[in-house]
N, C-alpha and C positions, 0 to 999 in steps of 0.2 A: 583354420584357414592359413597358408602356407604363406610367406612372403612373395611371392609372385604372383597370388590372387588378390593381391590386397587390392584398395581403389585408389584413386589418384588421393595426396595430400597437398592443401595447397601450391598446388602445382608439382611436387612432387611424385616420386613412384616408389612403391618401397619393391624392394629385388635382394634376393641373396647376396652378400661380400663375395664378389670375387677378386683375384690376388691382384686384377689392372687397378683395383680401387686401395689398396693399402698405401699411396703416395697420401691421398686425398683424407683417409680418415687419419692417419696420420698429423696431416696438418691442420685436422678439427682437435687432433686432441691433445697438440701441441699449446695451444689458447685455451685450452679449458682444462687439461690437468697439468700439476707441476713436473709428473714423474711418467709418461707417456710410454706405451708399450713398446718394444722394438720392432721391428718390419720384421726378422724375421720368427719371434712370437709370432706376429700375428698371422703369417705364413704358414706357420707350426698347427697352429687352432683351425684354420680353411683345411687344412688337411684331413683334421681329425673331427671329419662330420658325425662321427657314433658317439662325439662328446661335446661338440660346441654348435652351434646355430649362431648365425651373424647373418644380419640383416644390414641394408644402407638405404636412405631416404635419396634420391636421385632427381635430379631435377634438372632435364636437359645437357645432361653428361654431367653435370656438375653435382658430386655427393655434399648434401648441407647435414646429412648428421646417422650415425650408424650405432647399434646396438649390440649386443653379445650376451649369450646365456650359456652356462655350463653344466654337463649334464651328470652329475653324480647320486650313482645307484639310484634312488626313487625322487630324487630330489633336483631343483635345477636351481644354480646358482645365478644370479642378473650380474653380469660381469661389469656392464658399461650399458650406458644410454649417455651417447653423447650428440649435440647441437650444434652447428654453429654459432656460435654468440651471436649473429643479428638473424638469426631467425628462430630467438628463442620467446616463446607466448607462440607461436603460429601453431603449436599443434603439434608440431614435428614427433617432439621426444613421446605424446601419448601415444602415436599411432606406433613409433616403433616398440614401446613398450605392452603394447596389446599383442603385439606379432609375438612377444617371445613368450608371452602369456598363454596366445592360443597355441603356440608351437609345444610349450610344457603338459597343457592339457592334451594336445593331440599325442604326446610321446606317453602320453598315461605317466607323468608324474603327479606325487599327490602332494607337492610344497615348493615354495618357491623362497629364497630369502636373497640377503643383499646388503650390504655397505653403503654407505652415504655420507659425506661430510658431515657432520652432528651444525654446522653451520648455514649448511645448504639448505635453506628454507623452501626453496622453488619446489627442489627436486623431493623433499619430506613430501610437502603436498600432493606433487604428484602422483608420488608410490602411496600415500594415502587412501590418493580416490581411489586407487587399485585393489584397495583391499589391503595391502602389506599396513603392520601394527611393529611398534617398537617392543623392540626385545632385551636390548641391553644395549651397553656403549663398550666398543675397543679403544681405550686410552692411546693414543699418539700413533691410530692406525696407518694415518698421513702422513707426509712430510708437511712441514708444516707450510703453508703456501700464502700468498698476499691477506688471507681474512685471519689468518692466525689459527683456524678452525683443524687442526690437526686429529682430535676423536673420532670414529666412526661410531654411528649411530646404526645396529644391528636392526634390518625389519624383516619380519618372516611375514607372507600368505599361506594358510595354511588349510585344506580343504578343497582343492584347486579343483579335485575331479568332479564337485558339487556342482549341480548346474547353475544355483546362484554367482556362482564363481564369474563364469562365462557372462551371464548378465550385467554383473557388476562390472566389469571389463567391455561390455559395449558400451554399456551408460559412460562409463568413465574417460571413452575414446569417444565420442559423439559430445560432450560435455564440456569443450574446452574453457580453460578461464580466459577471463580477459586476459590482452595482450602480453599486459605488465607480468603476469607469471606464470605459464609456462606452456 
């Protein structure tokens, strides 16, 4: 299911990044990373739709939180799932991370993996219920930022094209946790 079929989230809409929206997720992910992509990267990526998929959660003109996958040879990389800080537990970052799930399964890739602050407890569980497993740690894959959490913590999904896959990935969007995480 593409991002522009998706259902409302919390008052939200998830839609494809287009380039009017790079001010705004910008300034999402000025508050939530230390080291923020530049405008014209992210310029770069809307470009090159035969390798990137970007998603933003909408809500009234106003983006509270956008996502990114990258598409290499059979494999799609989760670039970013990011939230606005006060609208984090609502659901947000699940639905966009379902979108790049089903956007991987629809491209017929057969794995998905990804980075994580080795600190970020929220966002571990979340890729969790997704089915993503720890794989290894990249020592000081960070800068190192207010928790001091600088390692990334490697997680692959692996088996995507299985239709448990898909399953796992509605339960895991339909399933949100309480507020408090994520």
């Amino acid at each position: 299911m593409s991002a522009s079929r998706l259902p409302e989230v919390t008052g939200a809409v998830l839609r494809p990044m287009a380039d009017a929206d790079v001010g705004a997720v910008l300034d999402i992910d000025r508050q939530v990373h230390p080291d923020p992509w530049s405008p014209g990267f992210l310029i770069e990526q809307l470009a090159a739709v035969d390798r990137w998929h970007h998603v933003v959660a909408d809500r009234n003109g106003v983006i509270v939180g956008h996502a990114a996958l990258t598409v290499v040879a059979d494999e799609g990389h989760v670039a970013t799932v990011s939230v606005q800080p006060d609208e984090l537990g609502a659901g947000i970052g699940g639905r966009l991370l379902a979108d790049l799930c089903r956007f991987a399964v629809e491209r017929g890739l057969v794995a998905l993996t990804l980075e994580v602050r080795a600190s970020n407890r929220r966002a571990i569980d979340l890729y969790r219920r997704f089915g993503f497993a720890p794989a290894g740690i990249r020592p000081g894959y960070y800068e190192e930022g207010s928790d001091g959490g600088g390692d990334a913590l490697v997680m692959w999904a692996h088996d995507i094209s299985e239709p448990a896959f898909l399953e796992r990935v509605e339960a895991a969007e339909q399933a949100r946790p309480a507020r408090s995480l994520a």
